[in-house]
PAZAPA-4460 file (N, C-alpha, C; in steps of 0.05 Angstrom, whole numbers, plus 32768, in hexadecimal, padded with zeros to 4 digits):
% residues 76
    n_x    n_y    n_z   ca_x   ca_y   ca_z    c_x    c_y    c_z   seq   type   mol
   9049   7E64   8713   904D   7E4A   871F   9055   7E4E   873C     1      X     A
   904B   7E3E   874E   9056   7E42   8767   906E   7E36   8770     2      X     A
   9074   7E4A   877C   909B   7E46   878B   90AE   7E4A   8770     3      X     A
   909D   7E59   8757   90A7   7E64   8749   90BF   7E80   8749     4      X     A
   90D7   7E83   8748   90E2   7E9F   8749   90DB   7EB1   8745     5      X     A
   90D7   7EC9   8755   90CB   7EDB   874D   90DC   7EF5   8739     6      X     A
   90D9   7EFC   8723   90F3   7F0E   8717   90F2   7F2A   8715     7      X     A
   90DB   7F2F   8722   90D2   7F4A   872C   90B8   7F52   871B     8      X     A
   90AE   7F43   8711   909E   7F46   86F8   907D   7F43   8708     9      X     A
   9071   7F52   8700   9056   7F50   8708   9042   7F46   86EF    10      X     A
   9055   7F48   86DB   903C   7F43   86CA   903E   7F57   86B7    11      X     A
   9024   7F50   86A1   9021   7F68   868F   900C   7F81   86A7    12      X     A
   9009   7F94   86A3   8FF6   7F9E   86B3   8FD6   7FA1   86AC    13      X     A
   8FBC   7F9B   86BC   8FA8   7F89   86B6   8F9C   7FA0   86C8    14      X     A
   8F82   7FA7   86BB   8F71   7FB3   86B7   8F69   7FBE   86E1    15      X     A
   8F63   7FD4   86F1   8F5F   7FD4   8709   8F45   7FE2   870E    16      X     A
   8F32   7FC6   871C   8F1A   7FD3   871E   8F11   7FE9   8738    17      X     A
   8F29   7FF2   8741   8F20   8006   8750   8F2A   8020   873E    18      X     A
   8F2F   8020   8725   8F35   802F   871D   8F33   8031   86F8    19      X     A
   8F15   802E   86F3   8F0F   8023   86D7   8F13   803C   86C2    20      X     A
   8F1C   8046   86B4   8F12   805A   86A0   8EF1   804E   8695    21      X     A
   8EDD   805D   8693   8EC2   8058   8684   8EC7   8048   8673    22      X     A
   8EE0   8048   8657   8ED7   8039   8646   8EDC   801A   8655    23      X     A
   8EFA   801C   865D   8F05   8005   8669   8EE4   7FF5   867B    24      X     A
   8ED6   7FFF   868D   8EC2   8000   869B   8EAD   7FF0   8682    25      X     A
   8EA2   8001   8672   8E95   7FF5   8662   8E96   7FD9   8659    26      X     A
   8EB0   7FDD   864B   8EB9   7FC1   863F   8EBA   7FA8   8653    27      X     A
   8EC3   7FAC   8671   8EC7   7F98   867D   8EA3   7F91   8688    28      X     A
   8E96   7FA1   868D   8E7A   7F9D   8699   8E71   7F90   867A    29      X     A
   8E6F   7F9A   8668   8E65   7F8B   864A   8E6D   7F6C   864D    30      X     A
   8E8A   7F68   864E   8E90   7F4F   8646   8E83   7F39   8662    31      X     A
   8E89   7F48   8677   8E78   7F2E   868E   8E60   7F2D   8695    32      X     A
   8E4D   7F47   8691   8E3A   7F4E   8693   8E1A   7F3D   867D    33      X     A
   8E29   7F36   8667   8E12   7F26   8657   8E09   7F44   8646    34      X     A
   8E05   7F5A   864D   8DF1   7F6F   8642   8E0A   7F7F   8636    35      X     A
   8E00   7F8F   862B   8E18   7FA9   8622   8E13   7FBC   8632    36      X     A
   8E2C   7FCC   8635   8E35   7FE7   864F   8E40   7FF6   8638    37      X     A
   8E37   800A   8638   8E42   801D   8629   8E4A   803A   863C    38      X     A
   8E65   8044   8630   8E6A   805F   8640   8E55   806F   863F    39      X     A
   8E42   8076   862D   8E30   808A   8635   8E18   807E   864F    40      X     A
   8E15   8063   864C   8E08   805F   866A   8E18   805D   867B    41      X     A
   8E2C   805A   8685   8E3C   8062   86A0   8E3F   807C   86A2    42      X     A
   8E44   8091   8688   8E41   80AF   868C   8E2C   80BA   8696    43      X     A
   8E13   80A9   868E   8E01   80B2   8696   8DF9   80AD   86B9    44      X     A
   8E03   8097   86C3   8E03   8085   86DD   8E14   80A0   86EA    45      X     A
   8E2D   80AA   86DD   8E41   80BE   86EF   8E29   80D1   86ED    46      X     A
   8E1B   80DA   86DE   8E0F   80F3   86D9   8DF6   80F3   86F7    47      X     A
   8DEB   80DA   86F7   8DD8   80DB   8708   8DE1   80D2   8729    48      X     A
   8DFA   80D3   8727   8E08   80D3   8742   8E18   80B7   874B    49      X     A
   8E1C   80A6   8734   8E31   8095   8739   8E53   8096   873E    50      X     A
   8E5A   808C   875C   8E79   80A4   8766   8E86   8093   874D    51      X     A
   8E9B   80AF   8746   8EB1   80A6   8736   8ECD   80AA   874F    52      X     A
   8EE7   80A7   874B   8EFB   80AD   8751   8F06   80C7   874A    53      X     A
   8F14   80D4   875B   8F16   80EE   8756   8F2A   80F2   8737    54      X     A
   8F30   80DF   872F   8F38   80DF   870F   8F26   80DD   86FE    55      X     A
   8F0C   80DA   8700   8EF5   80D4   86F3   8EF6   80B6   86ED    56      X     A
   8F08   80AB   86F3   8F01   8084   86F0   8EF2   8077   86F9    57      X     A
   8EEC   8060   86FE   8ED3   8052   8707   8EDC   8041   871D    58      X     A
   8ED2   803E   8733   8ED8   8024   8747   8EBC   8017   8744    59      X     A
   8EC7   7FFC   8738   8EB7   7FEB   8730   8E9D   7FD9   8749    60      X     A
   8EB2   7FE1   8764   8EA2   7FE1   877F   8E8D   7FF0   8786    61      X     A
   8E96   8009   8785   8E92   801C   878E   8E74   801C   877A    62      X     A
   8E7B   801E   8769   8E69   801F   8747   8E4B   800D   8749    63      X     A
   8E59   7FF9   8756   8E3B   7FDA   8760   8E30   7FE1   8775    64      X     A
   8E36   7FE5   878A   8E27   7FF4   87A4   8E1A   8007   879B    65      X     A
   8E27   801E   878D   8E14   802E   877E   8DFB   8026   877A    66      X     A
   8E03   8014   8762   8DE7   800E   8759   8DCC   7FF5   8768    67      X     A
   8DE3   7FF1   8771   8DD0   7FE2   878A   8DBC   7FEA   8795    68      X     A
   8DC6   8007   87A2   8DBD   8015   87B6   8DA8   8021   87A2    69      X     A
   8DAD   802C   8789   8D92   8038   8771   8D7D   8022   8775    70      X     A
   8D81   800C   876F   8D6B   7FF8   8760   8D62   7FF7   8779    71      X     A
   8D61   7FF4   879B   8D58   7FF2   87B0   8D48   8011   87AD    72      X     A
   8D53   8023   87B3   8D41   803F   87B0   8D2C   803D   87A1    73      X     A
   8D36   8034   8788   8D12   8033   8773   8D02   8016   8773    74      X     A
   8D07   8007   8789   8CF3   7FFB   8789   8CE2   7FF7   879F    75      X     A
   8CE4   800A   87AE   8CCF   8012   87C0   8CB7   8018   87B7    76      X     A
***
């Protein structure tokens, strides 16, 4: 609510797309996406040179430029 007190509380803590685990990754690209994402195709996306974070997590930014930049390359 606004001009609500604040009690130091942020909240429950909610999912950070600069910082997805694959499955977390999956599941959230599945549910907005319309199609299914499965970890073995984003393993496969890391495999073929999609950047992860040096924790192996996903930036969900970083992750779409990616593929951006793929689907432009092959359709020349």
């Amino acid at each position: 609510m606004i001009g609500a007190p604040d009690n130091g509380s942020a909240g429950p803590p909610g999912l950070n797309p600069a910082a997805l685990s694959l499955a977390d990754a999956a599941r959230l690209l599945s549910a907005v996406g319309g199609q299914a994402v499965t970890v073995e195709m984003l393993q496969a996306d890391v495999a073929a040179g999609a950047p992860t974070n040096a924790d192996g997590t996903l930036n969900l930014v970083r992750y779409a430029a990616w593929l951006v930049k793929e689907m432009s390359s092959g359709a020349d």
